[in-house]
N, C-alpha and C positions, 0 to 999 in steps of 0.2 A: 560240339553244339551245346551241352549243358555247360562248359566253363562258360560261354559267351550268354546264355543265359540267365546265369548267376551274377555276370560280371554289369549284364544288363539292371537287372535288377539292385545292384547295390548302388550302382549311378543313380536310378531312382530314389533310392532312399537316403543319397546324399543328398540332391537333387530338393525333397522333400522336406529333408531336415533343415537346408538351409531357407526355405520360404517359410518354416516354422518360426526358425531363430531372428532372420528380418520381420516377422508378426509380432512376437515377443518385443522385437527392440522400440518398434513402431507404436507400442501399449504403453509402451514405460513414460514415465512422466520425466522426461530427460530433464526439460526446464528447469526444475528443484535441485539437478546435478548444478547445472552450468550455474546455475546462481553463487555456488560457493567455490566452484571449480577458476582455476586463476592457469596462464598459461604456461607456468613452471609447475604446475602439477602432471602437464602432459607424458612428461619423459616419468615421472613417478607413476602415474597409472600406470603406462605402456613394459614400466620393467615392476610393477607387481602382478601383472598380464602374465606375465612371462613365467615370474617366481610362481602361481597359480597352475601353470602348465608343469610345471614340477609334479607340482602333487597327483596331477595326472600319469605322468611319468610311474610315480610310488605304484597306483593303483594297476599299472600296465604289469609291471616289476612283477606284484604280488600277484597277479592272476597267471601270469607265466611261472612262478613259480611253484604254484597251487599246482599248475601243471605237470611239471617236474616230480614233485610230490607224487602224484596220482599215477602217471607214468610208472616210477619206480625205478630209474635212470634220469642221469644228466640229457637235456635236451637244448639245442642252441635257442637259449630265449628271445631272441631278436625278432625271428621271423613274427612272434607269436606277441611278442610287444609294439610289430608296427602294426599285428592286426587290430589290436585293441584300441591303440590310439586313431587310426582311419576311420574305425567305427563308434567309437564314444559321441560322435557326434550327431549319431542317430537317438540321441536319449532327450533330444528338445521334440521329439515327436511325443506325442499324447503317451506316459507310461514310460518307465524304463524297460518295459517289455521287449523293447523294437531294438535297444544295443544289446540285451543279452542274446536276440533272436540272430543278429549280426555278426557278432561276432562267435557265435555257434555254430555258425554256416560256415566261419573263417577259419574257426581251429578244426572242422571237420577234413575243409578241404584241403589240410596240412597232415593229416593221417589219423587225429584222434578219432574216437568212436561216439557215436551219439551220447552212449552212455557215459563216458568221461569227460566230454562237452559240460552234457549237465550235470553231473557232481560236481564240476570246477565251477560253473555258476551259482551253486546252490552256497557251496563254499565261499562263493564272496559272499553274497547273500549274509550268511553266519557273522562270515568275520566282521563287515561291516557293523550289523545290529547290535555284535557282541563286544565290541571295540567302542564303539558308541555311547551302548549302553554303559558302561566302566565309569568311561569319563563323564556323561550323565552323575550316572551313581556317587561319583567322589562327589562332586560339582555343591551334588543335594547333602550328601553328608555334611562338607564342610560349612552347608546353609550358602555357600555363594549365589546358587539361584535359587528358583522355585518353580514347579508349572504352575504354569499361566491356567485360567479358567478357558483361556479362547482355544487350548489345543484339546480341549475337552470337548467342548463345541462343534469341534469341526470333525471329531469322529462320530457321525450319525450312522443310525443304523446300518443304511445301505449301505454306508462305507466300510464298516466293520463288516458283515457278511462279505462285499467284492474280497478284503484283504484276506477276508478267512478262506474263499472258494478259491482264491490263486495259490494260496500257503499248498491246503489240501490236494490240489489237481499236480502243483509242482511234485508234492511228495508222493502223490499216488505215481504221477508218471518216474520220479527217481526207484520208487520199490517196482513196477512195471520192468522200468529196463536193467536192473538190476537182478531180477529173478527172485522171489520168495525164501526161495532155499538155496542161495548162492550170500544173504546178505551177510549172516552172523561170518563168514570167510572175508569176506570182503570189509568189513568193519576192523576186522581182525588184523586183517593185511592194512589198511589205513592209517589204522594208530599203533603201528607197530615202535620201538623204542627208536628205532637210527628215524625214523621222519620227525620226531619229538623235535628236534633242535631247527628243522625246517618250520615248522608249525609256529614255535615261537618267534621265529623271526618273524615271519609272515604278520602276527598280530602284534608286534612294538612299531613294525611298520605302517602296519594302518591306523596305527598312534597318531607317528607322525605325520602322518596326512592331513589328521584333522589339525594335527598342531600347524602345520604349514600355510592351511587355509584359512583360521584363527589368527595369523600373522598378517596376512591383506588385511583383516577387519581391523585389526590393533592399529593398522599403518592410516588405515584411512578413520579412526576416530581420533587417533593421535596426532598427525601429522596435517589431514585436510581438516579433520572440523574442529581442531585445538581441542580436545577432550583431556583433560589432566589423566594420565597412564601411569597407573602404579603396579603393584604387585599381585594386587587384591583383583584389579579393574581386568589386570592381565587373564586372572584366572576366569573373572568373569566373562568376560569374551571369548575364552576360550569353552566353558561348559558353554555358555548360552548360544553362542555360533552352533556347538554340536547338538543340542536341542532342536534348534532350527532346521539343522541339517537331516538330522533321522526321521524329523518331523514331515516336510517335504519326499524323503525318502518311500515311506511307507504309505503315507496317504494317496487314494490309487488316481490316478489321472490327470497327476500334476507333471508335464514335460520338464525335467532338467530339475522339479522341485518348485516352478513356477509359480507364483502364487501366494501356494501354502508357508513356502519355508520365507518371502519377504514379509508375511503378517505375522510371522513369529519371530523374529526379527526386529519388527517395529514394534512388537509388546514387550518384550525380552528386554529390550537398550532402549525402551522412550525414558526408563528411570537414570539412564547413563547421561545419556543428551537430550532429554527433552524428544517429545511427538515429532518435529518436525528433523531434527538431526538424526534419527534415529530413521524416518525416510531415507534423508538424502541418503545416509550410508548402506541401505537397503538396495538400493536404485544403481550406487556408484558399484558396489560390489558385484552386482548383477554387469554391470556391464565391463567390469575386469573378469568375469567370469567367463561371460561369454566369447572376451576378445581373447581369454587363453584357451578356452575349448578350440576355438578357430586354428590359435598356434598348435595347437594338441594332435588336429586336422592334419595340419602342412607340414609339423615334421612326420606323423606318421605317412605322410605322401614320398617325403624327402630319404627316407632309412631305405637304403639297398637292401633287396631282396636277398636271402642266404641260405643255402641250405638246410633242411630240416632234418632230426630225428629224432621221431615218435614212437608210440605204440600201439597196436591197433588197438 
C-alpha cells in the first residue's frame, strides 16, 4: 500500500513538473529564436539536446557516487543513477527543493537511511557552489568577467533571509539526524584518506559539467549567431555561463533557474553579441535545455531496473 502510494505521488509530481515545463516554454518569446533559427540548425539543436543530457548524466554519476563514498563500500550505481535522472525533472517546479525531496524518497526506498539521503544532497549542494565558485574565482582573477550590478539587485533582503533560513534549517536538520555527539566520528569517518581519491574525482567532475554546458553556449554563439570564438571568448563563456548558472542556482524560487539565471545571461554576453543576440541565445539555450531535461526523463525511464546494495 505505501509503495503504490509513493508510486502515486511521484506520477503527480511528474505529472506537475511537466505542466510547469509547458508554462515555462509558453512564456519564452520563441519568436526571437525562430527569427535566426534556419532548418539545418534543427539536427544541430536536437544533438546539442542530447550532448546537454550528458551533463546530466555527470551530475547523476556524482551524486551516486557521493553515495558510494557515504556508504563505505562499492554499490551498483545504476539503480541510483536511473533514480536521479527520473526525478531531475521535478526541478522545473517552483525551487530545487522538489528534486532533492524526490529523489530522497528514491534513495531511501533502495535502502539508504534519511540520514545519508541528506548528507548526499547537502554534498552536492557543496560541490556544486564549490565547484562553481573555482571557476567563478579564476574567471575574475584572470579579469575575463566581472559581476554585473543587476545580480546585486536581485539579492533583496527577503531573498537573502529565505537563502539564509534554508541554509540554517538544512544544517540544523543534518546535525538533528546526525546526533550532537556522534558528529566529530562521523566527520572523522568522511574524510578519512582511502575516500580522498573519490572526493576528487567527484569535484574535476563537476568541472566538467559546467564545461559541457558552457559548450551548448559556445556552439550556439559560435555556430547559430556567427559570434567570432576565440580563446579569450571561449573562456568567457565559460566563467560567465557559470555565473549565471550558480546565480539561478541560489536565488530561491527560480524552477530550473528560470528567470534569474536568462537575465544574467543577457547582462553577462549583451557585450559578446549585442542586447538582442545575447537574448536569442538565452531563449535557444533554455530550450535545448529543457529538450535535454525531457531526454534526461526517458532515458532514466528506459535503464532496467538492477539490483541494489546499500547500507542502512
Amino acid at each position: 500500500m505505501k509503495k503504490k502510494i509513493v508510486k502515486i505521488i511521484g506520477i503527480i509530481i511528474v505529472l506537475l513538473s511537466f505542466a510547469f515545463l509547458i508554462h515555462t516554454f509558453m512564456k519564452m518569446d520563441i519568436g526571437k529564436a525562430f527569427s535566426v533559427l534556419r532548418l539545418y540548425h534543427i539536427p544541430i539543436i536536437i544533438g546539442l539536446s542530447l550532448f546537454y543530457s550528458l551533463a546530466n548524466g555527470i551530475l547523476a554519476f556524482n551524486w551516486a557516487k557521493v553515495l558510494e563514498i557515504i556508504a563505505g563500500h562499492k554499490i551498483i550505481k545504476l539503480k541510483f543513477i536511473k533514480a536521479y535522472l527520473k526525478t531531475s525533472i521535478a526541478k522545473y517546479l517552483p525551487s530545487n527543493l522538489m528534486h532533492f525531496a524526490t529523489r530522497h524518497a528514491a534513495g531511501y526506498e533502495q535502502g539508504f537511511t534519511h540520514k545519508k539521503m541528506l548528507l548526499s544532497n547537502m554534498m552536492e549542494i557543496a560541490y556544486l557552489i564549490l565547484t562553481s565558485g573555482i571557476i567563478i574565482s579564476l574567471s575574475l582573477a584572470l579579469r575575463v568577467i566581472k559581476i554585473p550590478e543587476t545580480l546585486l539587485s536581485l539579492m533583496t533582503p527577503l531573498r537573502l533571509a529565505i537563502s539564509i533560513i534554508v541554509l540554517l534549517s538544512a544544517l540544523a536538520a543534518l546535525v538533528i539526524f546526525l546526533k550532537p555527539s556522534k558528529i566529530i566520528g562521523y566527520i572523522k569517518e568522511l574524510i578519512s584518506l582511502n575516500k580522498i581519491p573519490g572526493y576528487i574525482f567527484v569535484g574535476i567532475s563537476y568541472i566538467f559539467y559546467f564545461a559541457i554546458t558552457s559548450i551548448v553556449l559556445i556552439f550556439i554563439f559560435g555556430i547559430i549567431l556567427k559570434v567570432d570564438i576565440n580563446a579569450v571568448n571561449i573562456m568567457y563563456i565559460y566563467g560567465g555561463f557559470t555565473l549565471a548558472w550558480l546565480s539561478g542556482y541560489l536565488i530561491p524560487g527560480a524552477p530550473g533557474g528560470l528567470g534569474v539565471r536568462e537575465l544574467m545571461l543577457l547582462v553577462i554576453f549583451t557585450p559578446l553579441s549585442g542586447e538582442s543576440g545575447a537574448l536569442i541565445a538565452s531563449i535557444i539555450l533554455r530550450l535545448i535545455t529543457i529538450s535535454g531535461d525531457i531526454f534526461t526523463f526517458l532515458t532514466g525511464l528506459l535503464i532496467k531496473d538492477t539490483s541494489v546494495k546499500s547500507s542502512s
